[in-house]
ZADOFI-874076 format. One record per atom (N, C-alpha, C, O, CB): atom name; y, x, z. Coordinates in steps of 0.1 Angstrom, whole numbers, padded with zeros to 4 digits. Each point is the difference from the previous one (the first is absolute). Glycine has a CB too. Example, Ala and Ser with C-alpha at 12.3 -4.5 7.8 and 13.67 -1.06 7.14 Angstrom:
BEGIN
 atome    yy    xx    zz
     N -0057  0132  0078
    CA  0012 -0009  0000
     C  0012  0009  0000
     O  0000  0010  0007
    CB -0012 -0029  0005
     N  0023  0015 -0019
    CA  0011  0009  0000
     C  0011 -0008  0008
     O  0011  0005  0001
    CB -0017  0007 -0023
//
This chain:
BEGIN
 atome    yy    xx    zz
     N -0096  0445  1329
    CA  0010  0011  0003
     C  0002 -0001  0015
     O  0002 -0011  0006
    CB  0009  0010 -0029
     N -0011  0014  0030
    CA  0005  0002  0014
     C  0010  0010  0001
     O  0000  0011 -0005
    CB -0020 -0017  0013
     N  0030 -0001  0002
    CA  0015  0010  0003
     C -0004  0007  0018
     O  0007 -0005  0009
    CB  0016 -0016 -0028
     N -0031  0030  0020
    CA  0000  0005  0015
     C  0011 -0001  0006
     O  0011  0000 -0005
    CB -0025  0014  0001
     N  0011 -0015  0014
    CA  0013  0000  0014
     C  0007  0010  0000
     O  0011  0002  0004
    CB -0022 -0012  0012
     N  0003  0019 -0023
    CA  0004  0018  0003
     C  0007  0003 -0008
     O  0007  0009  0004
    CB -0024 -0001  0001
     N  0020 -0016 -0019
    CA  0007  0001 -0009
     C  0013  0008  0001
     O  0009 -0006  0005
    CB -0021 -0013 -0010
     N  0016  0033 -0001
    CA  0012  0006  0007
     C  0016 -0009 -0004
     O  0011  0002  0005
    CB -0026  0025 -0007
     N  0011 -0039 -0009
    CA  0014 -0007 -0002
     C -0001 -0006  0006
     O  0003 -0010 -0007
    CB  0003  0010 -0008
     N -0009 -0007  0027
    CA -0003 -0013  0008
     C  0012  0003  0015
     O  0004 -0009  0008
    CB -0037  0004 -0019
     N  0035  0013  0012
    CA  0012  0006  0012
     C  0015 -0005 -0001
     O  0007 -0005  0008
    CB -0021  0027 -0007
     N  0016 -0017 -0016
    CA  0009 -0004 -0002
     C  0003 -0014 -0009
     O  0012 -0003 -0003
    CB -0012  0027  0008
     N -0010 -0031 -0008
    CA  0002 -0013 -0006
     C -0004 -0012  0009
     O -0011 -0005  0000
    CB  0009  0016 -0021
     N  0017 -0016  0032
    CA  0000 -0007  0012
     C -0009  0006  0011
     O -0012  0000  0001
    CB  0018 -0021 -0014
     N  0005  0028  0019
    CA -0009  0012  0010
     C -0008 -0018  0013
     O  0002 -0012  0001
    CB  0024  0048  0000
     N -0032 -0029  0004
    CA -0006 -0014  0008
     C -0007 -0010 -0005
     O -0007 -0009  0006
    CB  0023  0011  0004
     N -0015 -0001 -0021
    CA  0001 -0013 -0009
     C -0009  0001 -0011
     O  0002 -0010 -0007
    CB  0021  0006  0011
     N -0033  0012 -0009
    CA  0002  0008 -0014
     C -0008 -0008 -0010
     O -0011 -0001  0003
    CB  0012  0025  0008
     N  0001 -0029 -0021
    CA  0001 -0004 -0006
     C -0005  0008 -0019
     O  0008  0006 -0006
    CB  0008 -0017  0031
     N -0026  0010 -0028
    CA -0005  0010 -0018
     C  0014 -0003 -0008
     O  0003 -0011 -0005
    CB -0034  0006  0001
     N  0038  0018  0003
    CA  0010 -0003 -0010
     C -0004 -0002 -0014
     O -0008  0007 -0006
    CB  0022  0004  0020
     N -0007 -0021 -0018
    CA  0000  0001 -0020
     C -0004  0007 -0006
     O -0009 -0003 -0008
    CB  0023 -0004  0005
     N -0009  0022  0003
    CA -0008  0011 -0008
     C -0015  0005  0006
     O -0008  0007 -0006
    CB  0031  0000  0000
     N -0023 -0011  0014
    CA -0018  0005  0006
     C -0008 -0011 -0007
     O -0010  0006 -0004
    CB  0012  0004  0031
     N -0001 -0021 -0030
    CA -0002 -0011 -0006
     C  0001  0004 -0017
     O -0009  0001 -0008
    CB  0019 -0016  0031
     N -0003  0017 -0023
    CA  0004  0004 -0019
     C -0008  0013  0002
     O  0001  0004 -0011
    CB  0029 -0014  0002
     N -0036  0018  0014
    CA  0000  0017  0001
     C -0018 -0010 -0002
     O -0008  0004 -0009
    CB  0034  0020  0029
     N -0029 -0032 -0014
    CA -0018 -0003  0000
     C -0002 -0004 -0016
     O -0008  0004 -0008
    CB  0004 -0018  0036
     N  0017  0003 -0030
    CA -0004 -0003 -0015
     C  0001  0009 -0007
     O -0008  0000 -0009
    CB  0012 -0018  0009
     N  0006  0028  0000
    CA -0004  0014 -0011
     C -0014  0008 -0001
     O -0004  0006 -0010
    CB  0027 -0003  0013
     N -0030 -0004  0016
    CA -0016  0009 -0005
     C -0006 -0017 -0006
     O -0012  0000 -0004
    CB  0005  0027  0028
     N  0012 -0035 -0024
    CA -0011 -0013 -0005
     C  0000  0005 -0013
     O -0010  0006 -0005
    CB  0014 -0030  0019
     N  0009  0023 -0022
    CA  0002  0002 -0013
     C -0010  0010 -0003
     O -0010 -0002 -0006
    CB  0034 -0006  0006
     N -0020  0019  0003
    CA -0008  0011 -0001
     C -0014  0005  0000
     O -0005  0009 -0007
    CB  0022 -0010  0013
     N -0024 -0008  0004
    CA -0016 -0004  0000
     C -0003 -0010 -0006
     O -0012 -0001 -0002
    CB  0010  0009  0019
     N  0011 -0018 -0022
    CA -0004 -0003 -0009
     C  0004 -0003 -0014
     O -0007 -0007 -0007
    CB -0001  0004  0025
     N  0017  0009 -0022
    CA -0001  0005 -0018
     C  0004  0016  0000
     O -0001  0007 -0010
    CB  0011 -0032 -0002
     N -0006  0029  0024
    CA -0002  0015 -0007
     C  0015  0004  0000
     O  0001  0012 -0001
    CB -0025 -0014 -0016
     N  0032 -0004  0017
    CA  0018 -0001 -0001
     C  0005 -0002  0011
     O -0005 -0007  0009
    CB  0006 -0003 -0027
     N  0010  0016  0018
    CA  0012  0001  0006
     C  0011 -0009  0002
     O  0008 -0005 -0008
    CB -0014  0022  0001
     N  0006 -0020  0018
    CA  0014 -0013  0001
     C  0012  0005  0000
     O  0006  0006  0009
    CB -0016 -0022  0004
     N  0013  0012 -0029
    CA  0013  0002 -0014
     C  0010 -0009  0011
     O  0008  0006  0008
    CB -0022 -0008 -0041
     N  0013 -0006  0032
    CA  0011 -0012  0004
     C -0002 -0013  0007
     O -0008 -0009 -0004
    CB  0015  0016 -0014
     N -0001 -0007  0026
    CA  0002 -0012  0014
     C  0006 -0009 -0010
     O  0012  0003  0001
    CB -0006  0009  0024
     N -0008 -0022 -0034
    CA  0010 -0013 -0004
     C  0005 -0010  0009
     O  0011 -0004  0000
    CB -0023  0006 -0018
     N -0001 -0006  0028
    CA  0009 -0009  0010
     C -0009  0004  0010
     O -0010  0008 -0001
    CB  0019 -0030 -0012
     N -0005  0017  0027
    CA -0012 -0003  0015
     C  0007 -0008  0005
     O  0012 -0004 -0001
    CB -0024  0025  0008
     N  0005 -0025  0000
    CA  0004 -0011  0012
     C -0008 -0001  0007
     O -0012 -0003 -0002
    CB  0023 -0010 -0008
     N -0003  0019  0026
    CA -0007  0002  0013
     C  0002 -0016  0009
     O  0010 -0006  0003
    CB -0005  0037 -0003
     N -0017 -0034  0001
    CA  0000 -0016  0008
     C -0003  0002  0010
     O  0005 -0010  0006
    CB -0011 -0003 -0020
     N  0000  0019  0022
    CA -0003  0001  0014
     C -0005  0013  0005
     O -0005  0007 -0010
    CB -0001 -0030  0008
     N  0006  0027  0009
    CA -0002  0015  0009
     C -0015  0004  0000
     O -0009 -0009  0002
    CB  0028  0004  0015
     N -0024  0019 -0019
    CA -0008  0006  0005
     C  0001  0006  0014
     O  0009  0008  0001
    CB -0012 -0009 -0022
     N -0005  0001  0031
    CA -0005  0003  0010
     C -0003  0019  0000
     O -0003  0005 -0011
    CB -0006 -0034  0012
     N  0010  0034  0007
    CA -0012  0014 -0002
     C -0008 -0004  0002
     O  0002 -0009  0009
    CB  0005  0027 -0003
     N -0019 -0018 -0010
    CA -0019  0003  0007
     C  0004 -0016 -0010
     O -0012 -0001  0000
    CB  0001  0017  0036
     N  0015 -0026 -0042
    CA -0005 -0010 -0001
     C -0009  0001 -0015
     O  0003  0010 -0005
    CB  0018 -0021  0022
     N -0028  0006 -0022
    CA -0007 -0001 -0012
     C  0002 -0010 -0012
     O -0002 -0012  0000
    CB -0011  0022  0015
     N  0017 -0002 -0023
    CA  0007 -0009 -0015
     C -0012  0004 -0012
     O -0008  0009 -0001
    CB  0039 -0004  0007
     N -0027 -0020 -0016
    CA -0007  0009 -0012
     C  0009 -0001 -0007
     O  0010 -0008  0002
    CB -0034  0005 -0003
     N  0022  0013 -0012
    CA  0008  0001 -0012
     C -0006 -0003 -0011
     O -0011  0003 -0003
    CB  0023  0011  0011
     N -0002 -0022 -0017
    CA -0010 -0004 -0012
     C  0010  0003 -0013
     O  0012 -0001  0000
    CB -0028 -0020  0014
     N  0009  0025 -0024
    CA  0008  0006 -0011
     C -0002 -0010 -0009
     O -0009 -0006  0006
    CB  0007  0029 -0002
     N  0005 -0030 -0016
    CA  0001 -0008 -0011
     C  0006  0004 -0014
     O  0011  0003  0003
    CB -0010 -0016  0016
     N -0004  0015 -0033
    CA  0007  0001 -0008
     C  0003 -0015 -0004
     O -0007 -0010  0001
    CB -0001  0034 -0006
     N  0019 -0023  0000
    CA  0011 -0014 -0005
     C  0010  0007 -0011
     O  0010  0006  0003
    CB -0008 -0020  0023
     N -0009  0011 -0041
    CA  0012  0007 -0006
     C  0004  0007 -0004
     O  0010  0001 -0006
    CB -0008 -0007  0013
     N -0014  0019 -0003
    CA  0006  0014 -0004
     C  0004  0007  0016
     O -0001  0012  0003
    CB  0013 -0021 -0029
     N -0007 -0001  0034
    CA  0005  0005  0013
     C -0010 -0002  0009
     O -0010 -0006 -0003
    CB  0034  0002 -0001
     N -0021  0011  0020
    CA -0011  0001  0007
     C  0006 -0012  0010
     O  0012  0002  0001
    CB -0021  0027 -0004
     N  0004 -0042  0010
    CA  0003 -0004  0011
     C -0007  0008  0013
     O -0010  0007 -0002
    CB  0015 -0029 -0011
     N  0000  0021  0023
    CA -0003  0001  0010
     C  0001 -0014  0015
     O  0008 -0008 -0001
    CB -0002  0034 -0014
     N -0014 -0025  0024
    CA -0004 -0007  0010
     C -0004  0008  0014
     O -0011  0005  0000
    CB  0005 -0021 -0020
     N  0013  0018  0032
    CA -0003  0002  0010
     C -0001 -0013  0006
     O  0007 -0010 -0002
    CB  0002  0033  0001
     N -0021 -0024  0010
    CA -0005 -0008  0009
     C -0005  0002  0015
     O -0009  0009  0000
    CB  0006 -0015 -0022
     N  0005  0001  0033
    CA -0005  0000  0012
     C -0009 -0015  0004
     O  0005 -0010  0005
    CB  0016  0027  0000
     N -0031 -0015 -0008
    CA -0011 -0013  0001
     C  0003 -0008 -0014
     O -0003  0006 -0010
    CB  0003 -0010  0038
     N  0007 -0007 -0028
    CA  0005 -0014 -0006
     C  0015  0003 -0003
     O  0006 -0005 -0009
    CB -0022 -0012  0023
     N  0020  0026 -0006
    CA  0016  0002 -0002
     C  0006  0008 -0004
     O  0001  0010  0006
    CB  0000 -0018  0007
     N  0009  0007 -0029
    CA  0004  0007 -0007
     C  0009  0011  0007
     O  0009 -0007  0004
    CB -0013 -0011 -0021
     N  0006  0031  0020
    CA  0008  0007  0005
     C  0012  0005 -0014
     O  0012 -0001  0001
    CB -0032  0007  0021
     N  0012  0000 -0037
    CA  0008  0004 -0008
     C -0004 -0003 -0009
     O -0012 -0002 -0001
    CB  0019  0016  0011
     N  0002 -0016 -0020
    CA -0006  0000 -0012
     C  0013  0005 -0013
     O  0012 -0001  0002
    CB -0031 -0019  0011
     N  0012  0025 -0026
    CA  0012  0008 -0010
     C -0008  0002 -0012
     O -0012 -0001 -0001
    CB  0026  0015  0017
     N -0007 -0012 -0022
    CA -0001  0006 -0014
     C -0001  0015 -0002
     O  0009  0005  0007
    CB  0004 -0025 -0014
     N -0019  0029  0001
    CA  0004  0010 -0004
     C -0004  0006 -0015
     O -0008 -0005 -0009
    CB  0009  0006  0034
     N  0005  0012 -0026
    CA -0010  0002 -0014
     C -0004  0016  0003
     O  0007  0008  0007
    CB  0008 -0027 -0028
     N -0028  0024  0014
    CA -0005  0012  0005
     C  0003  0005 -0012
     O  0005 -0006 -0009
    CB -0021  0002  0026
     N  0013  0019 -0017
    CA  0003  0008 -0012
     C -0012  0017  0002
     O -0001  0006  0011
    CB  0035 -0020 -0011
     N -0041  0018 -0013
    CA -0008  0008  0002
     C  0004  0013  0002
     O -0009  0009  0002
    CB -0002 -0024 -0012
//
């Protein structure tokens, strides 16, 4: 996943500073979900943001079933940025 510099929420989230907010992050795992089962992200159960995304920096995302539910994993190299639970719905 890549968040451009250009990104029109990036102005206002720590002007100078800017920083990929949470929902641009949650907004990637809903097309994940979506490309890959075809569903809609029903429900956020948990997340937890551990460390910042950059603009221009490069992450991957990884999806998991556990349960019935979907995990999720954002990563920058080695280093966990996010990670949550959710559940999709058709």
């Amino acid at each position: 996943m890549f968040v451009s510099p250009e990104h029109p929420c990036l102005p206002g989230h720590f002007p100078g500073h800017p920083l990929v907010p949470g929902v641009v992050l949650l907004d990637h795992v809903a097309k994940a979900l979506r490309d890959w089962r075809d569903q809609r992200l029903a429900r956020v159960l948990e997340v937890k943001f551990l460390a910042p995304l950059l603009p221009g920096e490069q992450a991957e995302l990884e999806l998991d079933e556990a349960a019935g539910r979907i995990r999720f994993e954002i990563r920058r190299e080695n280093h966990l940025l996010a990670r949550g639970l959710i559940e999709g719905a058709a």
